[in-house]
C-alpha positions in Angstrom: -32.8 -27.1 -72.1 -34.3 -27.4 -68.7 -37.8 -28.3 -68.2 -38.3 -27.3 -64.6 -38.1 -24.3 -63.6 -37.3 -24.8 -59.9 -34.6 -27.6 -61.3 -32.7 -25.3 -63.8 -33.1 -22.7 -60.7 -31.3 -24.8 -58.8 -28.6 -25.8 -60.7 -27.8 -22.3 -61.8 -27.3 -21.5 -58.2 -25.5 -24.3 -56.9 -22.9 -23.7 -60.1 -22.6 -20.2 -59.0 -22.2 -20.4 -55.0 -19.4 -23.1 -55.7 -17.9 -20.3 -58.2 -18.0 -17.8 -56.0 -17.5 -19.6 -52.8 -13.7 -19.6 -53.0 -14.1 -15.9 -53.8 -15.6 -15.1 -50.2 -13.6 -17.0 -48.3 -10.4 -14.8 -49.2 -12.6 -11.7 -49.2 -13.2 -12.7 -45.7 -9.5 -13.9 -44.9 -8.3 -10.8 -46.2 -10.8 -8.5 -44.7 -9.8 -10.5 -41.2 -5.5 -10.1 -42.1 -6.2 -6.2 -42.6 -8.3 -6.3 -39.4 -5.7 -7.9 -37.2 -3.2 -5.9 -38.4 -5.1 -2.8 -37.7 -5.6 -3.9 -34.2 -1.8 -4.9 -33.6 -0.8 -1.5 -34.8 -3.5 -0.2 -32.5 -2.2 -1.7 -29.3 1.6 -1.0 -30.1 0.4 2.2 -30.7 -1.7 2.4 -27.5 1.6 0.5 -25.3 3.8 3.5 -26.4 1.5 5.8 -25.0 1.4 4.5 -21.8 5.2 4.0 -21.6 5.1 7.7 -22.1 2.4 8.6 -19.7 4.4 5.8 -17.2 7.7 8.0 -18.3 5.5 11.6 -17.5 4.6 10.1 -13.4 1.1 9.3 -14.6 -0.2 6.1 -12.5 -1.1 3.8 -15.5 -2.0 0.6 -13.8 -5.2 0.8 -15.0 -4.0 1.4 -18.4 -2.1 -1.7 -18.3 -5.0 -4.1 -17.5 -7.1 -2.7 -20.3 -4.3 -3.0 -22.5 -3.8 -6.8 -21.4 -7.5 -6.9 -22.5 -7.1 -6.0 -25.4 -4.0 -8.3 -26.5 -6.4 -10.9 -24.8 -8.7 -10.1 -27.8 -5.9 -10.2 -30.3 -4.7 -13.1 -29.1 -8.1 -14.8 -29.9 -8.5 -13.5 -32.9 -5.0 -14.7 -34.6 -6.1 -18.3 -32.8 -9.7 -17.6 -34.6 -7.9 -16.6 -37.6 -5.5 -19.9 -38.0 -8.7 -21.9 -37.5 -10.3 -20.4 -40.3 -13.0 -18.3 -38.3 -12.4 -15.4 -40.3 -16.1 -13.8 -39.3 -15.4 -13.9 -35.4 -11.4 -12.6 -35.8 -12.6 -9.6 -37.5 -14.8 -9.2 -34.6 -12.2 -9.9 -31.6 -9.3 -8.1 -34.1 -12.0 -4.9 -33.7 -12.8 -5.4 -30.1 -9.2 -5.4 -29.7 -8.5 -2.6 -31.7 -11.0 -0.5 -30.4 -9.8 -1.2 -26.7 -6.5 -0.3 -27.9 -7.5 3.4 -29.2 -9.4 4.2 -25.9 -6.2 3.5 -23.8 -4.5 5.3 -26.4 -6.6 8.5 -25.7 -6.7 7.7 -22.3 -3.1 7.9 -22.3 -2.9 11.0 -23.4 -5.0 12.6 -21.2 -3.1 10.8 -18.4 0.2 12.1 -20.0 -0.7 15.5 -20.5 -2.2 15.6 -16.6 0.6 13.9 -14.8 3.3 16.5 -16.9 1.1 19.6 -15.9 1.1 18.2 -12.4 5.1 17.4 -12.6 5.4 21.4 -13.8 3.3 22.6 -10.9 5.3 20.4 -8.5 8.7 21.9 -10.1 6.8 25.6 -9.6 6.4 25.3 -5.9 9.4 23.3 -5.1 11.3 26.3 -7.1 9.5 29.1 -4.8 9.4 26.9 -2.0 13.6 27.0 -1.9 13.0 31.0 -2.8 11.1 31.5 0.1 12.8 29.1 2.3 16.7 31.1 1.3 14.9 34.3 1.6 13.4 33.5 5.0 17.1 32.2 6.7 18.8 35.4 4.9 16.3 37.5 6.9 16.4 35.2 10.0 19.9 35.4 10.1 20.4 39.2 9.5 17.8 39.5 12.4 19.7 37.1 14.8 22.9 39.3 14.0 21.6 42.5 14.7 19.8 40.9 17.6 23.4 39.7 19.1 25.5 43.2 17.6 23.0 45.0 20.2 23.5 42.9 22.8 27.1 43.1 22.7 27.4 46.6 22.1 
């Protein structure tokens, strides 16, 4: 029996925030584990693209330094997470994760552009070295009927 209200109140509470304390904390740890692992995979993810966009001619030096950003953000987030910070690793593991996928696309886009330039390049060097065989064929059949007449 409890004969203040604001006592009993009190107790209840306290009995059930140390119950359920333990609870949160490996809501939150796992919540920040699922959130760092998302971000790892999104910066592997993000690297590979940029290898291929690198691989494609693209110029992806400005790729790379947001990339190193964002493993910058990982980085403190695993450190937050080891310290038990579990609120501000989630937040640097989606900082980091959210860098990651905008390289990612940015990558693409880079990928794409530098393999449609590398196909208009192969275009014109193609009719380039048509037009430049074509043009000695004709110079030289010129030059030789030039010199028959003169001979002749």
């Amino acid at each position: 029996m409890c004969y203040d209200d604001d006592f009993c109140f009190c107790n209840l509470f306290l009995c059930f925030s140390n119950s359920c304390s333990p609870i949160l904390a490996n809501s939150d740890q796992d919540t920040a584990s699922v959130a760092i692992a998302d971000a790892e995979e999104a910066v592997i993810s993000a690297y590979e693209v940029v290898l291929e966009a690198e691989q494609a001619g693209g110029n992806v030096t400005g790729l790379l330094a947001q990339l190193s950003e964002a493993g910058e953000f990982l980085a403190s987030a695993r450190m937050l997470y080891r310290n038990g910070d579990f609120d501000n690793a989630i937040y640097f593991a989606d900082l980091g994760r959210s860098v990651g996928e905008e390289v990612e696309s940015e990558a693409y886009k880079l990928k794409d552009s530098a393999s449609d330039e590398g196909v208009q390049r192969m275009w014109f060097t193609i009719l380039g070295s048509i037009s430049g065989i074509v043009l000695v064929v004709l110079g030289s059949l010129r030059v030789w009927w030039f010199l028959k007449r003169r001979y002749q």
